[in-house]
TORKOL-4160 file (C-alpha; in steps of 0.2 Angstrom, whole numbers, padded with zeros to 4 digits, m for minus):
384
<pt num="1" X="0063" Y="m0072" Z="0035"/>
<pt num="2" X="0081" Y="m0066" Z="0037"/>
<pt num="3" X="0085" Y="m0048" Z="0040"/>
<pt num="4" X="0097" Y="m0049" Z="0028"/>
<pt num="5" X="0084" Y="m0049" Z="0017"/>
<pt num="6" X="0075" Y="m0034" Z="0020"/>
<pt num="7" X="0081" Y="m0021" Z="0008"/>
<pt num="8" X="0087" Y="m0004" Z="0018"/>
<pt num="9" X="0079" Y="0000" Z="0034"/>
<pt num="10" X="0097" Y="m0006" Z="0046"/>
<pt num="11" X="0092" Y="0010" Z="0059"/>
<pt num="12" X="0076" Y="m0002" Z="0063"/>
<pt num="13" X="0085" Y="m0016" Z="0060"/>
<pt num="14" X="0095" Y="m0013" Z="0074"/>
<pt num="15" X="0082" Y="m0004" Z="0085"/>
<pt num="16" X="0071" Y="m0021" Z="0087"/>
<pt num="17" X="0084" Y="m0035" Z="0088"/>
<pt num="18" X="0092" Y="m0025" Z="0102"/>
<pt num="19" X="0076" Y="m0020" Z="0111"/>
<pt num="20" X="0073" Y="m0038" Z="0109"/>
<pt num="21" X="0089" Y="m0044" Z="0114"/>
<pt num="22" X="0087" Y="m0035" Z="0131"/>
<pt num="23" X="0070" Y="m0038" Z="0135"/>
<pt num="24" X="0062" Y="m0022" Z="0128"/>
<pt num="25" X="0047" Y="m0029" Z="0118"/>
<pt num="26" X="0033" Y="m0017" Z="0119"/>
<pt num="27" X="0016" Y="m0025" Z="0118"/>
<pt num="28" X="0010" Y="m0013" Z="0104"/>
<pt num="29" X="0018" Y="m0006" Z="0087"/>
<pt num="30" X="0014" Y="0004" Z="0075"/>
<pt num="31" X="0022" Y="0000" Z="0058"/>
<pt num="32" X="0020" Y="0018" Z="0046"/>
<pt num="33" X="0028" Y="0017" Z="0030"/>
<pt num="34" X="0022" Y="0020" Z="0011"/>
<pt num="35" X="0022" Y="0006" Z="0001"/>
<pt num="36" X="0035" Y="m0003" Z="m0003"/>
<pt num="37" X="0046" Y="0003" Z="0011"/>
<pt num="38" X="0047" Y="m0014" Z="0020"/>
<pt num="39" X="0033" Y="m0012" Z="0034"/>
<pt num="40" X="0025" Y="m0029" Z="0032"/>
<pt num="41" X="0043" Y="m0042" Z="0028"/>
<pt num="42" X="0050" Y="m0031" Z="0044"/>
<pt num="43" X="0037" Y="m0035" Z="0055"/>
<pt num="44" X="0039" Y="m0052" Z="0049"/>
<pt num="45" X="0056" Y="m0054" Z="0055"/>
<pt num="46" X="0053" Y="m0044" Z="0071"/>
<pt num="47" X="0040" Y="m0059" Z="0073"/>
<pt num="48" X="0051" Y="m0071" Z="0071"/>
<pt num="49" X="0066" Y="m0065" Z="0080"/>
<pt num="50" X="0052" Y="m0065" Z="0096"/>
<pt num="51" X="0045" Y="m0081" Z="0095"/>
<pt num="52" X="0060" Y="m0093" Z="0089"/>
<pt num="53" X="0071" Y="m0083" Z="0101"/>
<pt num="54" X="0085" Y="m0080" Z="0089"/>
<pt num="55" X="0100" Y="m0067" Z="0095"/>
<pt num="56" X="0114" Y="m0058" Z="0089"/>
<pt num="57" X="0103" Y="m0048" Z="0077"/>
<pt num="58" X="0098" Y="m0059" Z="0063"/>
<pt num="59" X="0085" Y="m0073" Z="0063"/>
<pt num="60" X="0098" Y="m0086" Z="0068"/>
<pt num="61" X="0105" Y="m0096" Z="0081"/>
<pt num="62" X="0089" Y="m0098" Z="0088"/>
<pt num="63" X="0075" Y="m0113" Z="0090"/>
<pt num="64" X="0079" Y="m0122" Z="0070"/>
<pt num="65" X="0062" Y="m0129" Z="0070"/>
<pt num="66" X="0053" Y="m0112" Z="0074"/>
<pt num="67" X="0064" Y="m0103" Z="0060"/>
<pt num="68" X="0059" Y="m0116" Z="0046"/>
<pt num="69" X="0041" Y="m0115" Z="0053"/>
<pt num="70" X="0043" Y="m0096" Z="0048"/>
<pt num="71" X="0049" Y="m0100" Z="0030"/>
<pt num="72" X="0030" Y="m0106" Z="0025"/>
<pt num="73" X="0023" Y="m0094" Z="0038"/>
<pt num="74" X="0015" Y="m0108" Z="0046"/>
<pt num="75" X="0020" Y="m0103" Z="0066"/>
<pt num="76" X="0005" Y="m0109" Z="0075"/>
<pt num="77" X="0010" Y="m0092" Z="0087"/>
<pt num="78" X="0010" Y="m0078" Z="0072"/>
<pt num="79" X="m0008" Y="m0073" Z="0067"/>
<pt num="80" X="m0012" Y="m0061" Z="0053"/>
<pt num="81" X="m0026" Y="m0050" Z="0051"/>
<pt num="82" X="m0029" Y="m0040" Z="0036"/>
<pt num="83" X="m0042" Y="m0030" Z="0026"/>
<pt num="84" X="m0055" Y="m0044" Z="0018"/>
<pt num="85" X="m0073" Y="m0045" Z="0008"/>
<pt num="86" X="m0084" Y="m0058" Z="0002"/>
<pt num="87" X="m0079" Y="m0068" Z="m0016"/>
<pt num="88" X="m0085" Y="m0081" Z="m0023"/>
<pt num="89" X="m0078" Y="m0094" Z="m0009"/>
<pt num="90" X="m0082" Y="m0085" Z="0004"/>
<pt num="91" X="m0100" Y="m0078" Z="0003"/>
<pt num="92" X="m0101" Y="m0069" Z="0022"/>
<pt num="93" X="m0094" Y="m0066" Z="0036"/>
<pt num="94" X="m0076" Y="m0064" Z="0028"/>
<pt num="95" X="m0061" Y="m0064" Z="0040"/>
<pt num="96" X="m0043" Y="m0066" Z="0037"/>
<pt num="97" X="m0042" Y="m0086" Z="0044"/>
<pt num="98" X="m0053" Y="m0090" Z="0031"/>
<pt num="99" X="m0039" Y="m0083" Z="0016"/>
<pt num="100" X="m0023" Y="m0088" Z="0023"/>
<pt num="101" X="m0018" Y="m0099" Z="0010"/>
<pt num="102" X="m0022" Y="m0085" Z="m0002"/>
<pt num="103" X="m0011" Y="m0073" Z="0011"/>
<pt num="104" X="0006" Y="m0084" Z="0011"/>
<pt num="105" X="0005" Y="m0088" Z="m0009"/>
<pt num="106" X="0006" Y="m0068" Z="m0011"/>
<pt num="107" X="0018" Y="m0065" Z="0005"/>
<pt num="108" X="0029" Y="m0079" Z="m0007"/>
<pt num="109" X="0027" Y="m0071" Z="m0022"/>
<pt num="110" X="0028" Y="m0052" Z="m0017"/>
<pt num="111" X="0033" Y="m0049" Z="0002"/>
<pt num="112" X="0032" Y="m0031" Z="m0005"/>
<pt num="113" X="0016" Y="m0031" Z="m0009"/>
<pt num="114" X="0002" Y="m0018" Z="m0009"/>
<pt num="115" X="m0014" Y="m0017" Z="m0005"/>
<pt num="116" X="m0021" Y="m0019" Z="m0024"/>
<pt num="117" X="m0013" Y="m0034" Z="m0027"/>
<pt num="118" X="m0020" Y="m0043" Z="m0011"/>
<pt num="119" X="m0036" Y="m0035" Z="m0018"/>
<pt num="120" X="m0032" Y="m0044" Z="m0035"/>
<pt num="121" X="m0027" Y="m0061" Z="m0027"/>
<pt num="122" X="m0043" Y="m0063" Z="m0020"/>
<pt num="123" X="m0053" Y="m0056" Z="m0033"/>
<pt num="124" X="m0063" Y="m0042" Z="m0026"/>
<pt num="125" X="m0053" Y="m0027" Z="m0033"/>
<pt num="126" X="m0073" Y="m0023" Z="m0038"/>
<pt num="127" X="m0077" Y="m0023" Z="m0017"/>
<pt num="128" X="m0070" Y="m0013" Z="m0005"/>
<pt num="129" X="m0060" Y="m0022" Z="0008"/>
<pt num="130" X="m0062" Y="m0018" Z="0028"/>
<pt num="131" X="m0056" Y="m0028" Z="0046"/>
<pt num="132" X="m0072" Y="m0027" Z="0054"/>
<pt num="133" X="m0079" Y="m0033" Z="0068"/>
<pt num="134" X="m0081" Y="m0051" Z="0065"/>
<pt num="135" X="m0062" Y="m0053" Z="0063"/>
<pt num="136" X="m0060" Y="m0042" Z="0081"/>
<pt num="137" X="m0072" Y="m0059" Z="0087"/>
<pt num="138" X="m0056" Y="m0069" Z="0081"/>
<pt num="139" X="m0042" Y="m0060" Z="0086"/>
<pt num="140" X="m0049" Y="m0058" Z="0105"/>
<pt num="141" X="m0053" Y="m0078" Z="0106"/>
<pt num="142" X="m0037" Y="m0082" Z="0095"/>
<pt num="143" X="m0025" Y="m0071" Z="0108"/>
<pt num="144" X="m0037" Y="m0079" Z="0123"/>
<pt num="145" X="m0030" Y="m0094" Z="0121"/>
<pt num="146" X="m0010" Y="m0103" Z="0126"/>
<pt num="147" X="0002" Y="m0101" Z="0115"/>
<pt num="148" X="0007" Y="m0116" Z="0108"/>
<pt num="149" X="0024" Y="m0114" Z="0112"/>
<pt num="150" X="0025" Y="m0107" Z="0128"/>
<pt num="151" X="0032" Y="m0093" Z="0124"/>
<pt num="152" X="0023" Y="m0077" Z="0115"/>
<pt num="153" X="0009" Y="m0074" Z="0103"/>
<pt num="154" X="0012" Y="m0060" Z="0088"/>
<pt num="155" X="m0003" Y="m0052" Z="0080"/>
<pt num="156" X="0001" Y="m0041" Z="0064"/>
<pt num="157" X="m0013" Y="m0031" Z="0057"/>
<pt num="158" X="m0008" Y="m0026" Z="0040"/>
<pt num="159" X="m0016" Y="m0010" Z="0034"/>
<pt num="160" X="m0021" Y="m0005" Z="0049"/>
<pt num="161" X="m0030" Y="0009" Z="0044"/>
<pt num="162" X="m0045" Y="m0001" Z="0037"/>
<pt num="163" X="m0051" Y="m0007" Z="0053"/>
<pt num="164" X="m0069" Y="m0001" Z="0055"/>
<pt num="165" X="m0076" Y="0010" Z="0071"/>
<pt num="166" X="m0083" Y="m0008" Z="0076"/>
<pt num="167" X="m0069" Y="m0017" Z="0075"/>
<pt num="168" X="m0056" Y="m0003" Z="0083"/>
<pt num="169" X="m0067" Y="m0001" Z="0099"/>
<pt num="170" X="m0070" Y="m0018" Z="0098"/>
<pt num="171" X="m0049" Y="m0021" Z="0103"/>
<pt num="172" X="m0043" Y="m0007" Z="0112"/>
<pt num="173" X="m0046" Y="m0015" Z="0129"/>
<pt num="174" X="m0035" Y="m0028" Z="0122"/>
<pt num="175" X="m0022" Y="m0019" Z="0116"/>
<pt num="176" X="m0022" Y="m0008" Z="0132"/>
<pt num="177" X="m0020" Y="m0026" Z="0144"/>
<pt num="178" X="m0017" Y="m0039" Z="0135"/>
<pt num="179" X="m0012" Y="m0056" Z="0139"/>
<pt num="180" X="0004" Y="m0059" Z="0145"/>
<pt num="181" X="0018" Y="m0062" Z="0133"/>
<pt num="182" X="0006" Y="m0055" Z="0118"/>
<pt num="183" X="0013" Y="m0042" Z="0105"/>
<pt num="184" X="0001" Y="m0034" Z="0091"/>
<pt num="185" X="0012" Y="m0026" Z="0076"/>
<pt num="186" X="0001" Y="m0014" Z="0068"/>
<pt num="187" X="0005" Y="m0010" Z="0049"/>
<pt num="188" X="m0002" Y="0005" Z="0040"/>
<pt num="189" X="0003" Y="0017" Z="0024"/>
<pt num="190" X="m0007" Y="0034" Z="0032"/>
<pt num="191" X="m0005" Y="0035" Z="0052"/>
<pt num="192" X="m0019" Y="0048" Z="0050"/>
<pt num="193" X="m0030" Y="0035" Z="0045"/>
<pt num="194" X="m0028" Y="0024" Z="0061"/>
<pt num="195" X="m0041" Y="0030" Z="0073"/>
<pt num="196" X="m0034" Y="0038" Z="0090"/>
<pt num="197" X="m0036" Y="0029" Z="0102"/>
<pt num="198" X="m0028" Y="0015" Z="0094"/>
<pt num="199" X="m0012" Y="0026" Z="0090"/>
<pt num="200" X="m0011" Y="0031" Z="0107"/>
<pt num="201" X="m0010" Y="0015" Z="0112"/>
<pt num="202" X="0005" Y="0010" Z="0101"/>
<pt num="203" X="0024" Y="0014" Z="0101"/>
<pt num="204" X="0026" Y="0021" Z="0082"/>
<pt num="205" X="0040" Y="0018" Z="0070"/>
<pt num="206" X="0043" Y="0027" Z="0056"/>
<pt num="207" X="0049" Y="0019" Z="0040"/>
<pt num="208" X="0057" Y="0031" Z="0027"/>
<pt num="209" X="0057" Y="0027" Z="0007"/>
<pt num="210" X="0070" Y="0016" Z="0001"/>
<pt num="211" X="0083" Y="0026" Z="m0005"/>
<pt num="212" X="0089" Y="0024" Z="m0025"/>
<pt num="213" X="0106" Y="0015" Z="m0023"/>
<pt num="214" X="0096" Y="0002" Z="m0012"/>
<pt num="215" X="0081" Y="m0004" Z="m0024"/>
<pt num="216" X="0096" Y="m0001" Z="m0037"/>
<pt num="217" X="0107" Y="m0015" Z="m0030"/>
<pt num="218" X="0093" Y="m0026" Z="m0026"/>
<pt num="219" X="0087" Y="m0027" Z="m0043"/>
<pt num="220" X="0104" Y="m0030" Z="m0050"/>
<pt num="221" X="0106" Y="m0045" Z="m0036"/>
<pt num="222" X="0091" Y="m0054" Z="m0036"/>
<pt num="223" X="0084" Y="m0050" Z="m0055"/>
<pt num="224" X="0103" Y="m0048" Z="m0063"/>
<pt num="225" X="0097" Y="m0031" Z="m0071"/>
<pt num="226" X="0111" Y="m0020" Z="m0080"/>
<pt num="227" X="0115" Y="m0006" Z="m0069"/>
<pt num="228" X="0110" Y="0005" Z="m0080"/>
<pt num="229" X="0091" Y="m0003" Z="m0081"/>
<pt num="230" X="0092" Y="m0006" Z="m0062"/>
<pt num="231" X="0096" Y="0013" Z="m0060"/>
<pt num="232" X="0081" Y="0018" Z="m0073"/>
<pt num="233" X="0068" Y="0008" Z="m0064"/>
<pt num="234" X="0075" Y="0013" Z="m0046"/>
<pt num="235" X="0071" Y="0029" Z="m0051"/>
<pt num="236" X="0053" Y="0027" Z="m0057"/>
<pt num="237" X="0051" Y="0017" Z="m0042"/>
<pt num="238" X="0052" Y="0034" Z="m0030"/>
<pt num="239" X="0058" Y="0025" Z="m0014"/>
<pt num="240" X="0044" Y="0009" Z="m0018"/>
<pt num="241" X="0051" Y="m0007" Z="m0022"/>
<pt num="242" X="0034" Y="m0017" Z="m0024"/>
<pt num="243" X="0031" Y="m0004" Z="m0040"/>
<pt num="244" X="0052" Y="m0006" Z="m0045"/>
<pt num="245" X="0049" Y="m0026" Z="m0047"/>
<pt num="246" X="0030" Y="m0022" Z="m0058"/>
<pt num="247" X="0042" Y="m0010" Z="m0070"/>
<pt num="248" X="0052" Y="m0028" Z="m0072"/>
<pt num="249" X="0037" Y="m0041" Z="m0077"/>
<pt num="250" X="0027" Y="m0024" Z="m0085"/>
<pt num="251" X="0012" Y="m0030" Z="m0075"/>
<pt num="252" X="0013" Y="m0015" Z="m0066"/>
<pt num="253" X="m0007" Y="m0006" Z="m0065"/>
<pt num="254" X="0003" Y="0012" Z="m0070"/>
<pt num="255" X="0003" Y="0004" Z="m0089"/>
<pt num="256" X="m0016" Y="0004" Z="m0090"/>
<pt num="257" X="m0019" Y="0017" Z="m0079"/>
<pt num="258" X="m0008" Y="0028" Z="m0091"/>
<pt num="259" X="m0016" Y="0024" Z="m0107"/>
<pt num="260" X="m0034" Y="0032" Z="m0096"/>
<pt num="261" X="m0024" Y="0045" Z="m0091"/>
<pt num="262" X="m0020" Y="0052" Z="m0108"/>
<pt num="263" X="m0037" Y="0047" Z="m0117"/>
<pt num="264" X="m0043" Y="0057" Z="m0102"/>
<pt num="265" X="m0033" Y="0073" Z="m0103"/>
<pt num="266" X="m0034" Y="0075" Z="m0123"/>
<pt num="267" X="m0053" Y="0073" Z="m0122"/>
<pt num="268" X="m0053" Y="0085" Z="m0111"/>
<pt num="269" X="m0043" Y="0098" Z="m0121"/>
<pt num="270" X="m0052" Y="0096" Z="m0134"/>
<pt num="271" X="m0069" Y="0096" Z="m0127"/>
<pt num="272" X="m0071" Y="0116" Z="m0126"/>
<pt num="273" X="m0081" Y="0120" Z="m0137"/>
<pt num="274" X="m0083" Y="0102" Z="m0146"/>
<pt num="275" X="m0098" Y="0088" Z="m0143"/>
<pt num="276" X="m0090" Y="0075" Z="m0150"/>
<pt num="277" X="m0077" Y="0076" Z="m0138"/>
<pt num="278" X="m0089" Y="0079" Z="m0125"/>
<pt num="279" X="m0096" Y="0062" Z="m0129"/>
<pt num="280" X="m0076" Y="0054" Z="m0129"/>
<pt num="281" X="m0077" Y="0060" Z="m0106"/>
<pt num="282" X="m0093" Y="0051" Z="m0105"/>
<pt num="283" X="m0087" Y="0035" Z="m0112"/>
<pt num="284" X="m0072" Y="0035" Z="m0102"/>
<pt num="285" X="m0082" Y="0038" Z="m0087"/>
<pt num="286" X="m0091" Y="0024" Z="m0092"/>
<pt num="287" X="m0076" Y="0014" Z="m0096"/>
<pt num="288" X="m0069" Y="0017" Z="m0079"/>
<pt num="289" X="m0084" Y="0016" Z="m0071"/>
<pt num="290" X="m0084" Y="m0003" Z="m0076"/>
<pt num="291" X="m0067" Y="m0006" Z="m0064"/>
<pt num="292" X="m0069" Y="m0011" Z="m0047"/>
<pt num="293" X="m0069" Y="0006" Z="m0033"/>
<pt num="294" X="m0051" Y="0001" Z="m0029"/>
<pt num="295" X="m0046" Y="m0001" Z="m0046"/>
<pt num="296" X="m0052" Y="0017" Z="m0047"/>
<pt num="297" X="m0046" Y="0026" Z="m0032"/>
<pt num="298" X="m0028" Y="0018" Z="m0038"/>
<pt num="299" X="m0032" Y="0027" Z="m0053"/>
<pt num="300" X="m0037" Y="0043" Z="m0048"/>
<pt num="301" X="m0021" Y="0045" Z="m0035"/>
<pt num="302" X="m0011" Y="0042" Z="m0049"/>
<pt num="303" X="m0019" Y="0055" Z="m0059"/>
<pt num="304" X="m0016" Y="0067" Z="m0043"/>
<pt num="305" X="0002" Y="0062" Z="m0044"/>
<pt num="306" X="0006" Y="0066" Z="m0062"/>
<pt num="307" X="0000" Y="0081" Z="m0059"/>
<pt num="308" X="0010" Y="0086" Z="m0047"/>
<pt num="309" X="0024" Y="0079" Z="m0057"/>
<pt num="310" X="0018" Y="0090" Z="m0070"/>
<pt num="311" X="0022" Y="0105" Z="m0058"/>
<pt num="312" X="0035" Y="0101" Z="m0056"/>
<pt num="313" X="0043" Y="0101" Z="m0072"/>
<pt num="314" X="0033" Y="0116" Z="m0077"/>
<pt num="315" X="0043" Y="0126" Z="m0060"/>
<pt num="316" X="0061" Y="0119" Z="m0067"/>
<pt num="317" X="0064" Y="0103" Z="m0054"/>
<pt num="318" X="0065" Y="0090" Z="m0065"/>
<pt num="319" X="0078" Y="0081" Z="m0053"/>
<pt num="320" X="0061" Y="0077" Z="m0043"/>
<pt num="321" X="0051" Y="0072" Z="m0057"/>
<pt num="322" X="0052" Y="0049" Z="m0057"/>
<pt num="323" X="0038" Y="0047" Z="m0072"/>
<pt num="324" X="0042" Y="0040" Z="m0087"/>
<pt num="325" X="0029" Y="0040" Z="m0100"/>
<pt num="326" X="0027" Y="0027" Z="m0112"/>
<pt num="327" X="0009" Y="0031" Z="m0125"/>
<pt num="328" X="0016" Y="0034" Z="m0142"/>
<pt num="329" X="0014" Y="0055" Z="m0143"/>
<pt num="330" X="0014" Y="0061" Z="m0123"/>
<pt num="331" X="0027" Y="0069" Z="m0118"/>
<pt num="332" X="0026" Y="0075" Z="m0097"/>
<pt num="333" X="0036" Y="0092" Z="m0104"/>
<pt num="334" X="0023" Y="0096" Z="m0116"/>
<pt num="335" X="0007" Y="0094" Z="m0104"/>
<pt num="336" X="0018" Y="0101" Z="m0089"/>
<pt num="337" X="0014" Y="0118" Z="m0094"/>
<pt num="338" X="m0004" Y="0117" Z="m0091"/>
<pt num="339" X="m0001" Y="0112" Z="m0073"/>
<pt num="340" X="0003" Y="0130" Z="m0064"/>
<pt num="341" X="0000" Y="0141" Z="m0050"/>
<pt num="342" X="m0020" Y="0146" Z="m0056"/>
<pt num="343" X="m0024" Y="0128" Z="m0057"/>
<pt num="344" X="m0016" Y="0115" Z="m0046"/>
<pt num="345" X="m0023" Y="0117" Z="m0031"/>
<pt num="346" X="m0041" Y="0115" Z="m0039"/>
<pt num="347" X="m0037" Y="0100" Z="m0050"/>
<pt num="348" X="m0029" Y="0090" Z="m0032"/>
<pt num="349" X="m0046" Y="0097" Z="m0023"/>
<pt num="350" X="m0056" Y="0089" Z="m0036"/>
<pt num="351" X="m0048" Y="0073" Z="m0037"/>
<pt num="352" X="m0047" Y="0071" Z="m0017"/>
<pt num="353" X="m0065" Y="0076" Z="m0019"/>
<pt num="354" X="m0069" Y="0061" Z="m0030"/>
<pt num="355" X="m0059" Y="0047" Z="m0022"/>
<pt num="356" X="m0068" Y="0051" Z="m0004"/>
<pt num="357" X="m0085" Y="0051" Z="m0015"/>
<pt num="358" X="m0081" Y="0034" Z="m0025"/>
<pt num="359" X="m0075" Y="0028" Z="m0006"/>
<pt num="360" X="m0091" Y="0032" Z="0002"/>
<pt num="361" X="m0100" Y="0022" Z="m0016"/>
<pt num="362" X="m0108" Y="0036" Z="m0025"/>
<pt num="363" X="m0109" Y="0032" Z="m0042"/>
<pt num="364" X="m0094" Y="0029" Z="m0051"/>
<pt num="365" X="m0101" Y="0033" Z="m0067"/>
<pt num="366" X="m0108" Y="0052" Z="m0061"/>
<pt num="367" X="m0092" Y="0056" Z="m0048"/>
<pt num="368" X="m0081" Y="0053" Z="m0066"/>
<pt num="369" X="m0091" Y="0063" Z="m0076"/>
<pt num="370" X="m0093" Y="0077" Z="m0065"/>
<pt num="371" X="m0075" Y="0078" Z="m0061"/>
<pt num="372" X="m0072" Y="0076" Z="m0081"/>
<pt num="373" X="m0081" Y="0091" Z="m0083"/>
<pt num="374" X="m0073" Y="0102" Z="m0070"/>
<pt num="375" X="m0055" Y="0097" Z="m0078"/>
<pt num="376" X="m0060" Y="0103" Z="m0094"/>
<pt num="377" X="m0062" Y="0119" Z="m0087"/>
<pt num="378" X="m0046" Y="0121" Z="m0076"/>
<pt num="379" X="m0034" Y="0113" Z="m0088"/>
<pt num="380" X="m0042" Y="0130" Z="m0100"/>
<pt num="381" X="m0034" Y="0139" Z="m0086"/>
<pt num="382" X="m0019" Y="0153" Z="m0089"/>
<pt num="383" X="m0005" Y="0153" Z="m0079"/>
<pt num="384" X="m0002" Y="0171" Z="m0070"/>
C-alpha cells in the first residue's frame, strides 16, 4: 500500500518514513485514532516501508518482490491479530490465523473499515468479539520464530482495546523485550480502553479526523462524485471516511438504525399518558433485542450522538451539526428543542448506562425497555 494512498495524515506520513529512514524504529506503537481516520491502511504502509526496505518516503524503490507480496497482504513477516468469536466455521478456540482470508477480502474491499463490518464479514455481529489469550499463545510462538526474510517481523493488533486481562498480561513481557528486529503496531479507537501497562509500554501517535476538503477530493477522485455531492457527504461523514463511502452504496448501518431511532422517540412522546404506545416501547425493545449486542451498542452510540446533535441546534451552532435525516416527517430542528440544559446530561448517562450493561450481557430485552421508559420521562422535560 502506497502512502500516496492514504488520505490526509502527511504530519505522520512524514514522522515514520523519516524515523525509518534513519533508523529510529521503535519496537512498540500505539496507533489512536476514531474511525476512519486512516490508523489501520497507515500502519499498513509503516509495515511495509520496514520490511521491503523502501526509502525516500513512499513504498518504492525498495525490495519489488516484498512490495507485491504486500499488495495481497500475503508477507510471510506481517502478522495480524484482531478482535475474533466462534461462527459457524470455527466452533472454539477462535484466533486471527484461522480468519485471514476473511481479514484481507475486507482490507480489499474497505481499508477503512470498522469494527462492525469485520463483525459483519464473519457473521457474528450477534457475538461479542475479544483478542484473548489463545491468540497471545500465537503471537508469542509466531514472533519466537526467524523471520523469513532476515530482516524484521511486524505485528499490528487492530483494536487494541479488546484485548482481555489474559491476553494483555499474557504480552507485556514481550512487548517490554522482544526479540530482536520485532515491532508491534497497536491500533485502537479509545486509548482509555487499552490497559496501562500496555500503553506505557508504547510510543503513542495521535491520529486527528480527516478533515472536509480531504474526504471531499477523495470521493470526487476515486468514486467521480460531483462536488457538490462529494461536499454533502464529506460533511455527514464528520472527519470518518469509512461512513463517507456507506453514504455512497447507502448500506451504511445509520439508514436502519434511523428508522429505530424515530419509531423510538415518537413512541416515546406519545407514551405519557397512553398504553397503547406503551406497548409500541416494548415491541421496539423486542425488535432491537433480536439484533446482535454489537448491532445494538452501534445503535445506541448513535442515538447518543443525535442527541448531542440535537443540542446543538437547539443552542444555535448549526455549523457543528453533520446529520442529515432521511424518515419521511423528522426533521433534527423540530426534535432539537427537547434536547436542553434540564435534560441532556440524563439522557447520555442513561444510554452510556445501557451500552456498558448490554456489554457486560444483561438482557437486551430488559436494559431496552427500562431505558425506554426513563426517556419517556426526560424527553417530558422543560427546558429552564
Amino acid at each position: 500500500m502506497l502512502f500516496s494512498d492514504i488520505l490526509g495524515q502527511e504530519h505522520l506520513k512524514k514522522h515514520l518514513t523519516h524515523g525509518a529512514d534513519v533508523g529510529r524504529i521503535p519496537h512498540a506503537q500505539l496507533f489512536v485514532g476514531p474511525e476512519g481516520s486512516g490508523t489501520l491502511p497507515m500502519a499498513i504502509s509503516y509495515a511495509q516501508y520496514i520490511l521491503c526496505m523502501n526509502s525516500g518516503g513512499e513504498n518504492l524503490n525498495g525490495n519489488e518482490a516484498c512490495n507485491l507480496k504486500f499488495k495481497h497482504l500475503s508477507h510471510p513477516d506481517l502478522h495480524f491479530a484482531f478482535p475474533v468469536a466462534a461462527n459457524d466455521r470455527i466452533k472454539s478456540h477462535p484466533v486471527s490465523s484461522h480468519f485471514l482470508e476473511e481479514w484481507r477480502s475486507l482490507l480489499n474491499e474497505q481499508p477503512y473499515c470498522n469494527l462492525y463490518d469485520w463483525y459483519t464479514k464473519l457473521g457474528i455481529d450477534n457475538k461479542q468479539g475479544q483478542i484473548g489469550v489463545d491468540e497471545a499463545h500465537d503471537i508469542v510462538k509466531s514472533l519466537s520464530l526467524k523471520s523469513y526474510e532476515g530482516g524484521y517481523k511486524v505485528m499490528i493488533i487492530w483494536m487494541a482495546e479488546k484485548m482481555n486481562t489474559s491476553c494483555a498480561n499474557k504480552l507485556l513481557k514481550l512487548l517490554e523485550e522482544p526479540p530482536a528486529k520485532t515491532v508491534f503496531i497497536l491500533i485502537a479507537e479509545d486509548e482509555e480502553k487499552v490497559i496501562t501497562t500496555i500503553r506505557s509500554r508504547c510510543q503513542i501517535l495521535h491520529f486527528p479526523p480527516l478533515p472536509e476538503d480531504v474526504i471531499k477530493q477523495a470521493l470526487i477522485k476515486i468514486y467521480g462524485l460531483d462536488e457538490a455531492v462529494a461536499l454533502k457527504f464529506a460533511h455527514q461523514a464528520n472527519g470518518n471516511f469509512n461512513k463517507a463511502t456507506d453514504r455512497i452504496y447507502s448500506d451504511s448501518e445509520d439508514l436502519q438504525f434511523e428508522e429505530w431511532f424515530v419509531f423510538w422517540i415518537r413512541s416515546a412522546f406519545k407514551a405519557k399518558g397512553s398504553k397503547s404506545a406503551i406497548h409500541d416501547l416494548i415491541s421496539w425493545s423486542e425488535e432491537v433485542a433480536r439484533t446482535g449486542r454489537e448491532t445494538q451498542k452501534q445503535f445506541l452510540g448513535y442515538c447518543l450522538n443525535m442527541c448531542r446533535q440535537a443540542m446543538l441546534l437547539n443552542y444555535q451552532v448549526p455549523s457543528l451539526v453533520y446529520s442529515e435525516t432521511q424518515v419521511n416527517g423528522f426533521e433534527l430542528d423540530k426534535f432539537a428543542p427537547f434536547i436542553h440544559e434540564n435534560n441532556i446530561l440524563e439522557i447520555s448517562d442513561e444510554l452510556q448506562n445501557a451500552i456498558y450493561h448490554i456489554e457486560r450481557n444483561g438482557n437486551s430485552k430488559i436494559v431496552l425497555t427500562d431505558l425506554s421508559i426513563k426517556l419517556t420521562r426526560l424527553l417530558h422535560r422543560k427546558a429552564s
